[in-house]
Each structure stands twice: as structure tokens, then as C-alpha cells.
C-alpha positions in Angstrom: 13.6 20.5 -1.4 11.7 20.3 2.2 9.0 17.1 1.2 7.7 17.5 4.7 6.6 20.8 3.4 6.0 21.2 -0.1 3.4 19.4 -2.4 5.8 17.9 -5.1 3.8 15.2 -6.9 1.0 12.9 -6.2 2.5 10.5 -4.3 3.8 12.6 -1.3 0.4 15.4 -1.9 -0.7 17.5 1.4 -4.3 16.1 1.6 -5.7 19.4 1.9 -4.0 19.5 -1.4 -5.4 16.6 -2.7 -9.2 18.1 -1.6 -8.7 21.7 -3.1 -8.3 19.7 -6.7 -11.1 17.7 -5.9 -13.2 20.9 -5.1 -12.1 22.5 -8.5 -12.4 19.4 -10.6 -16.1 19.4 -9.1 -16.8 23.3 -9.1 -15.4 23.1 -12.8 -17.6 20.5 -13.9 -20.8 22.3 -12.8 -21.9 19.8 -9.6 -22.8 20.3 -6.2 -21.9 18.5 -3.7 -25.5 16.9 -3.4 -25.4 16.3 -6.8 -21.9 14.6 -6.2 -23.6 12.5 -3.3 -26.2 11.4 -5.4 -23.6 10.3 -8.8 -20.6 8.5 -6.0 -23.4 7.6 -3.3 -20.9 8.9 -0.6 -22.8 11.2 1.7 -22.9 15.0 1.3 -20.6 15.6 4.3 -18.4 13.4 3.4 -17.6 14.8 0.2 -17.3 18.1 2.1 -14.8 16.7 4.7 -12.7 15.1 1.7 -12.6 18.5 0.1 -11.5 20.4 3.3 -8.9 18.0 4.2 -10.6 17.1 7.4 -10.8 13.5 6.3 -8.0 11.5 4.1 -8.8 11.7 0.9 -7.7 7.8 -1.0 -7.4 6.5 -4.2 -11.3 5.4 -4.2 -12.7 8.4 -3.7 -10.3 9.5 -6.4 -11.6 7.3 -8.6 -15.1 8.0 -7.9 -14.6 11.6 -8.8 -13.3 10.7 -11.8 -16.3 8.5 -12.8 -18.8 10.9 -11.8 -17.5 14.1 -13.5 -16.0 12.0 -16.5 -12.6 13.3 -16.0 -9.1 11.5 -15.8 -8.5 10.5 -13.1 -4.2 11.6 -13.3 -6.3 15.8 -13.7 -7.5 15.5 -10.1 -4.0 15.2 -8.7 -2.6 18.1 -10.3 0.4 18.3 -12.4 2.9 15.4 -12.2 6.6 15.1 -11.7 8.8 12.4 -12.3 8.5 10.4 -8.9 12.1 9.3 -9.4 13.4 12.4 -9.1 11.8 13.1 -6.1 13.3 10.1 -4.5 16.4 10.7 -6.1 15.9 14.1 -4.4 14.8 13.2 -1.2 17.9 10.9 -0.6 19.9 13.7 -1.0 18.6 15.8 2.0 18.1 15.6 5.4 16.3 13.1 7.4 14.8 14.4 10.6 16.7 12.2 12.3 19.8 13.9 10.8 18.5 17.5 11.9 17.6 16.4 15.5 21.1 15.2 15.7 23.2 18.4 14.0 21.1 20.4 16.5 21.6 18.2 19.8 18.2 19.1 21.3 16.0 16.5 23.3 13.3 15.0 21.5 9.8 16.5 22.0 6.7 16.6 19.7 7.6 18.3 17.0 10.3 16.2 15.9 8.4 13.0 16.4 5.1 14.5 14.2 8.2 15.2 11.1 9.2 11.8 11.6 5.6 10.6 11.3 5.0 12.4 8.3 7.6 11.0 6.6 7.3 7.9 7.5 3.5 8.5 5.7 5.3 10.3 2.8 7.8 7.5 1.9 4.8 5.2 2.4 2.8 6.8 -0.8 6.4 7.4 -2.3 6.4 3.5 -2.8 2.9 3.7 -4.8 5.1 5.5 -7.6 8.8 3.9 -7.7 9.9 0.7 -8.0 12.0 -1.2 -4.6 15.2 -0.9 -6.7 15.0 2.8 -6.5 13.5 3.6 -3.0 15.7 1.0 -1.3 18.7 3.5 -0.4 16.4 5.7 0.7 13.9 3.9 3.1 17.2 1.9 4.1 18.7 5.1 5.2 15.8 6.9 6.8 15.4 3.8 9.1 19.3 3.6 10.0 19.1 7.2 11.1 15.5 6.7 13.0 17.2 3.5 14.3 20.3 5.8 15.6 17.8 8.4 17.1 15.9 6.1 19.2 19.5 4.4 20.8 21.2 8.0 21.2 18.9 10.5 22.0 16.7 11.6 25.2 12.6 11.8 25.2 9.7 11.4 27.6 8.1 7.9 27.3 5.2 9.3 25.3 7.3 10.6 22.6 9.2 6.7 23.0 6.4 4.9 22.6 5.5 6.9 19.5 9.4 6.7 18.1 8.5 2.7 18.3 5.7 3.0 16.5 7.5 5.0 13.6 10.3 2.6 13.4 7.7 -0.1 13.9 5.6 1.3 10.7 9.2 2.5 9.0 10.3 -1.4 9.3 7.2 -2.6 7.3 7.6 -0.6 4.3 11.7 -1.1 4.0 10.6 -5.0 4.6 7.9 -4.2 1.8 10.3 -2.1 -0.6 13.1 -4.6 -0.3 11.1 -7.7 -0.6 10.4 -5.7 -4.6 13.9 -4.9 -4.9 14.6 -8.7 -3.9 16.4 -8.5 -1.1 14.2 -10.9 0.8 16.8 -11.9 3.8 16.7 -8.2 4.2 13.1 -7.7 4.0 13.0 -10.6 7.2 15.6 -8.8 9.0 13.1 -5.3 8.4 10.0 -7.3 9.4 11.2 -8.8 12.7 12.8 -5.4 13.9 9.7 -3.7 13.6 8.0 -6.6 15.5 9.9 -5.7 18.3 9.4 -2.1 18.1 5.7 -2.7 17.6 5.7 -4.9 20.7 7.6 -2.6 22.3 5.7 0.0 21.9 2.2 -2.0 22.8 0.9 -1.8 19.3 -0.3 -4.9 18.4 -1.9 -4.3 15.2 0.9 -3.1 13.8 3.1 -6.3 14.9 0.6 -8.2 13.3 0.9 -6.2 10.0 4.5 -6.7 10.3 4.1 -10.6 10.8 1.6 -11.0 8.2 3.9 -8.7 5.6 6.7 -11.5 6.4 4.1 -14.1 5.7 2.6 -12.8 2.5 6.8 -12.8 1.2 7.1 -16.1 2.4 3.7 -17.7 0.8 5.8 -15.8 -2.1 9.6 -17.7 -2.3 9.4 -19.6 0.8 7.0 -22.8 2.3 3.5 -21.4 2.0 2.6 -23.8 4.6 5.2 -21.5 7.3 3.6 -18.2 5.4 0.1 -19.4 6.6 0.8 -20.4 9.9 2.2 -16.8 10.7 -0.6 -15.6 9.1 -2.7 -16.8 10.8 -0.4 -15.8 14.0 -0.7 -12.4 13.6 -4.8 -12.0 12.8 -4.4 -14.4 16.5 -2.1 -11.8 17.9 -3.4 -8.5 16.8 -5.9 -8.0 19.7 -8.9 -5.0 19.3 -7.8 -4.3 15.3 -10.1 -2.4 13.6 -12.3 -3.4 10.5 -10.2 -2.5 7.3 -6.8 -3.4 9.3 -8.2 -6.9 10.2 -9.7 -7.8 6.6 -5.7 -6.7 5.6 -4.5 -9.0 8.1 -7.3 -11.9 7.0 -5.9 -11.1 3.6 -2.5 -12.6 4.1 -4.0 -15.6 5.8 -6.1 -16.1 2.1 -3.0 -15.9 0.1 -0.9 -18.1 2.1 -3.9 -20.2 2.1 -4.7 -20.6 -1.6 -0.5 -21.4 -1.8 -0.7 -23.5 0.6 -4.0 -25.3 -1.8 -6.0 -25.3 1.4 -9.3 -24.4 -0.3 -11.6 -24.3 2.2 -10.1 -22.3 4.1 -9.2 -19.8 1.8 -13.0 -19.6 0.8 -13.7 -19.2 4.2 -11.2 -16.5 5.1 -12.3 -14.9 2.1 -15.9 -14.5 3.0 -14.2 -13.0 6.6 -12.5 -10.6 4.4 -15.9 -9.0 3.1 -17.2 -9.1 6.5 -14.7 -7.3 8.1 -14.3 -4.5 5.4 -18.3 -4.4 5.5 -18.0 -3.5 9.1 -15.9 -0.3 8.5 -16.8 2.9 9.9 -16.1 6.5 9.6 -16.7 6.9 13.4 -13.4 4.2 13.7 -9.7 5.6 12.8 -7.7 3.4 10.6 -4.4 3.2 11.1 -2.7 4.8 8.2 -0.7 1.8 6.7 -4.4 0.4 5.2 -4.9 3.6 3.6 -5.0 1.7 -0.2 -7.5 -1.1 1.3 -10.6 -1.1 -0.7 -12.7 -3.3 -2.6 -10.8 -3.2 -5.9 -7.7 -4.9 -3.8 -9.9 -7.3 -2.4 -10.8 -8.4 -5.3 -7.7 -9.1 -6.8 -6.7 -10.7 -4.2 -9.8 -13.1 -4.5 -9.2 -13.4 -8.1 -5.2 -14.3 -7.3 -6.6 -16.8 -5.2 -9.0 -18.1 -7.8 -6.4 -19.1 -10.0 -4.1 -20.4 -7.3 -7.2 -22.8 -6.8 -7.7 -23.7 -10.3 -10.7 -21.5 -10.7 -9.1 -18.8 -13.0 -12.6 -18.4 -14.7 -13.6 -16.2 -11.5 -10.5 -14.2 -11.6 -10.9 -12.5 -14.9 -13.9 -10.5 -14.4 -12.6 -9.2 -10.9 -9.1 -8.5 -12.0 -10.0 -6.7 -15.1 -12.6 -4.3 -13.4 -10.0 -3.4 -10.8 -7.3 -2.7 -13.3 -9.9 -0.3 -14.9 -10.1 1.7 -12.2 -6.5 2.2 -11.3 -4.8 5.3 -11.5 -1.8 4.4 -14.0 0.7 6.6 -12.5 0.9 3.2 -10.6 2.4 1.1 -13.0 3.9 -1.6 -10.7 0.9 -2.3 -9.3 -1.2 -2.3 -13.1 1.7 -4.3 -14.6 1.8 -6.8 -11.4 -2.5 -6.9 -11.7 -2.2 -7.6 -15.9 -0.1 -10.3 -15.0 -2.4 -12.6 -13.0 -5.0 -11.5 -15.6 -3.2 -12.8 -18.2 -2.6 -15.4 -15.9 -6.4 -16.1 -15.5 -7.1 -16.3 -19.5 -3.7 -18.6 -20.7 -5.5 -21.1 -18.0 -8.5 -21.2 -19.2 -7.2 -21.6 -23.0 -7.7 -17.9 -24.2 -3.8 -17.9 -24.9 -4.2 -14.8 -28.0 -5.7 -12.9 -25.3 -3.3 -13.9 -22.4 0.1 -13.0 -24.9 -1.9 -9.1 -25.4 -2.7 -8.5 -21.8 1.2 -10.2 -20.7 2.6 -7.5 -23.8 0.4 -4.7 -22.2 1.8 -5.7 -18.7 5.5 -5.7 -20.1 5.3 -2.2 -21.5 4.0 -0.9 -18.3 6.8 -2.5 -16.1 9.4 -0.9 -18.5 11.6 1.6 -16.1 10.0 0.3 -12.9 12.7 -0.7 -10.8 10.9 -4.2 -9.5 12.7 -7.5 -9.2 9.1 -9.1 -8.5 7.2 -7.1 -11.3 10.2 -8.6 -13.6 9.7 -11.7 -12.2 6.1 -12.4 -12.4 6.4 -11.1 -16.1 8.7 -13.7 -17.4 7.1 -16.1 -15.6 3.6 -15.3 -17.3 5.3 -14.9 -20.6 6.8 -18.3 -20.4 3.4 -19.6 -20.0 2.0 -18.2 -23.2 5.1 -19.4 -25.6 
């Protein structure tokens, strides 16, 4: 199965895909596109670029759809697979690394744009499965990328951009294992792709490695380290753009409120708004903040919230997020019940707490997550 090619389930969907099932869910349901504009308040264009694949189509404007043509939101992504078995799958074949080197030709463009799209590919492959079951195969993928860059020939454009790949490639193996539990492996991830990402002069992207390593830390380690390398990498990441800095700025809020510094987590929460209010659609993102929107940050300010010992402002955030999340993500909407049960056992509302921590554990069933298993117990040990 050829994943570079093929549109096998939602996770790894061509966007052009992605906007032809937008276009029929919205044809279907008798609306124009100005009718559209006027129900999502996204402009006309834009809803015509989303549909022709010119622009990225993500998870809120999915949900938008949804909302406005009162349809589920799993219907606009066409018909599902098991994602296991396409990682399960995709383990099994080829890596372009693999190809370049059974064919012993010199690197040139082509190669490097396959290796880019997979790198995106795994990336939304991890939306669907759990660390425990994409580990071998992001693990892999970077070994032979790793391989490629040390053996093979290539201008210094197509260099800098094998850097970047293995730069971007790092982050999500450091991100994958970190949820399978490896987390001395997930270090070992992150600071390799710092030194790709320096290497490459792409400073936004060490910073997202840095601050990754820093959001595990304020996680298992010394929250007051996870914050000071937070706060490094926002420092370090020169001329980032909006949503990539308020991602950044999110790290330094996290290892803040672990930390108990409260003021500054209020402040670097406010700095959060500002920089995602500042986003444009004349400035590219880079593609690793593609799930950045305002649902995340506010779970993030409600996980914070309670870290402060203000869980009474995380329950209203938390719960309109979960709401609006697509539940082939069930990692993510188990991990998200879990600080919203979180949120009502602290403020007393333990009934409630026990049905939203039982909801949570029926959702994390089959997901392969060390962390997801671990914040569960933990929650349900508060409830007892």
C-alpha cells in the first residue's frame, strides 16, 4: 500500500481529498458557499480555497462544517479504516529512505518532497494511534532518514531540507515515545533534532523541539528545569510566526503552572491569545502547528487552572473543547476527560468527576498510551 499516494483513512487524507468531502457535505446539504460564510463566519474565499485544496484544510474548519450543516463530523472525512492497520501496514513497506538506497541514485527533489510528505503523514498518523503502536514505526523511518543523510550525496539545498525533515521527524518520535513511555528516548529524539534544526538554520523548529523536551519534563521531571527551557526556546526561536509562537508560549504556561508560578503563567497565558490573535492567512505556518486552535488553548488554560487551584475555570473550557472534538481521536478526548474530571473531584462534584473518569476509561480502551493509562489511574484514584 503506497500511503504517499493513496487516501487510506483520515489521518493520512490528501487535502484535496479532505476539500472534495467538504464540497459534497455542503452541495448535499443545499448551502452556498456565501451562505456557508455567513453560518462559520470564515470568508467566502476561504471556504473555496479549503474546498479546492489550495489551502490546508484542519480539524476547525472541520468542525465548523459540521456545526453549520448539522452533520457528524466523522461523515466529512469519508469512510474510516482502522488506523492500526494502517500503521501496522505502513511498517511493513518501504521507507523512502529504503527506496533511495536499493536504487543508489543521488538525492534531488523528488526524493526529499516523499520524505516530506511522510514525515507530514506520520505526523496526522499520531492523531489516530496510540505511541505504543507507532513507536516501531516512527523509530524506523528516522533510522533510515538518519542513514540517508550520513551515506548519500545531495546539493546543499536538498541538505538543508533533509535537516529539516529529520529535524521535524525527531519531534514526533520524541512526541510518540514520550506516550509510549520511553521518555530517555524521547530526550535522546528531541536533542537530535535540535541539532538538525540548528544545522539546518531553522530556528523555530529547534525551539519546538526544546520546548517538546520541556513540556515532557514539566511532565516526570523538575518543572522548574521544564520552564527554564521553555522559556529558552520562545528566547531562541528568532522571527517565529504567530500560531508557532503562541505553541511555543504554550509550553512556557504549562511548565509555569507546574512550576506554581502563577503570575507568570497568567501572564504567558494572556501572550498566548495575543499571539494566536495575530495570525494571518497572508503568513505560512509551519506545518507541525497544524492542530493549534482555540479549543487547545483552552485546555491548556483550563489544565493550568487547576494546576493553580482554580479548577472552577477549567470546567467550562475543557468541556466545550471536548464537544467539539472529532472522536476518532480518542487519546486526546480520553486525556481532555481526564483533567475535566479532574476539574469537578476538586471542586467537590465527585458523582460527576467518577462519570466523566468512567467515560474517559472507555475511550482509552485499545489506545496504546502509557500517559493516557497513566493520567487515568491517577484521576480514578482521586475519586475512590
Amino acid at each position: 500500500m503506497d500511503l504517499l499516494s493513496t487516501s487510506v483513512y483520515k489521518g493520512v487524507m490528501r487535502v484535496s481529498d479532505l476539500g472534495e468531502c467538504l464540497r459534497q457535505a455542503r452541495e448535499e446539504a443545499g448551502v452556498s458557499l456565501a451562505g456557508l460564510a455567513r453560518k462559520t463566519h470564515w470568508s467566502k474565499a476561504l471556504l473555496g480555497h479549503l474546498e479546492t485544496g489550495a489551502r490546508d484544510a484542519k480539524r476547525e474548519h472541520v468542525v465548523a462544517y459540521s456545526r453549520a450543516l448539522c452533520i457528524p463530523v466523522d461523515s466529512l472525512y469519508g469512510p474510516r479504516l482502522d488506523p492500526l492497520r494502517v500503521a501496522h501496514e505502513w511498517l511493513l513497506s518501504d521507507t523512502p529512505a529504503e527506496t533511495h538506497q536499493a536504487h543508489g541514485r543521488r538525492i534531488g527533489e523528488s526524493l526529499v518532497s516523499d520524505v516530506e510528505q511522510r514525515v507530514v503523514d506520520l505526523r496526522l498518523l499520531d492523531d489516530t494511534v496510540g505511541g505504543g503502536d507507532l513507536a516501531p514505526v516512527v523509530y524506523r523511518e528516522l533510522a533510515d532518514l538518519r542513514d540517508l543523510v550520513k551515506e548519500a550525496s545531495y546539493s546543499e539545498k536538498v541538505g538543508k531540507r533533509l535537516l529539516v525533515a529529520v529535524g521535524e521527524l525527531s519531534q514526533l518520535v520524541g512526541w510518540v515515545a514520550s506516550d509510549a513511555g520511553d521518555h530517555s528516548g524521547a530526550q535522546r529524539a528531541y536533542l537530535e533534532g535540535v541539532s538538525a534544526a540548528v544545522k539546518a538554520g531553522n530556528s523555530a523548529l529547534a525551539g519546538q523541539l526544546l520546548s517538546s523536551l520541556s513540556y515532557q519534563m514539566a511532565n516526570v521531571g523538575d518543572p522548574s528545569d521544564a520552564l527554564l527551557l521553555a522559556r529558552t526556546a520562545v528566547s531562541g526561536a528568532k522571527n517565529v510566526t504567530p500560531v508557532a509562537r503562541a505553541l511555543l508560549l504554550e509550553r512556557v504556561c504549562w511548565a509555569a503552572a507546574r512550576a506554581r508560578d502563577s503570575d507568570l503563567t497568567r501572564r504567558t497565558l494572556d501572550l498566548v491569545d495575543d499571539a494566536f490573535e495575530a495570525r494571518s492567512e497572508g503568513v505560512g505556518e509551519p506545518e507541525w502547528v497544524y492542530w493549534m486552535n482555540r479549543d487547545e488553548i483552552d485546555v491548556m488554560a483550563g489544565r493550568c487552572w487547576i494546576e493553580l487551584g482554580q479548577p472552577s475555570k477549567a470546567a467550562p473550557l475543557l468541556r466545550h473543547a471536548i464537544d467539539g472534538y472529532d472522536t476518532d481521536h480518542a487519546r486526546e478526548v480520553a486525556l481532555y476527560q481526564t483533567w475535566l474530571a479532574e476539574s469537578y473531584a476538586r471542586t467537590g462534584e465527585i458523582d460527576e468527576a467518577r462519570n466523566i473518569i468512567t467515560a474517559a476509561r472507555g475511550n482509552a480502551e485499545g489506545v496504546n498510551s502509557a500517559r493516557l493509562d497513566r493520567r487515568v489511574e491517577e484521576i480514578e484514584q482521586l475519586v475512590v
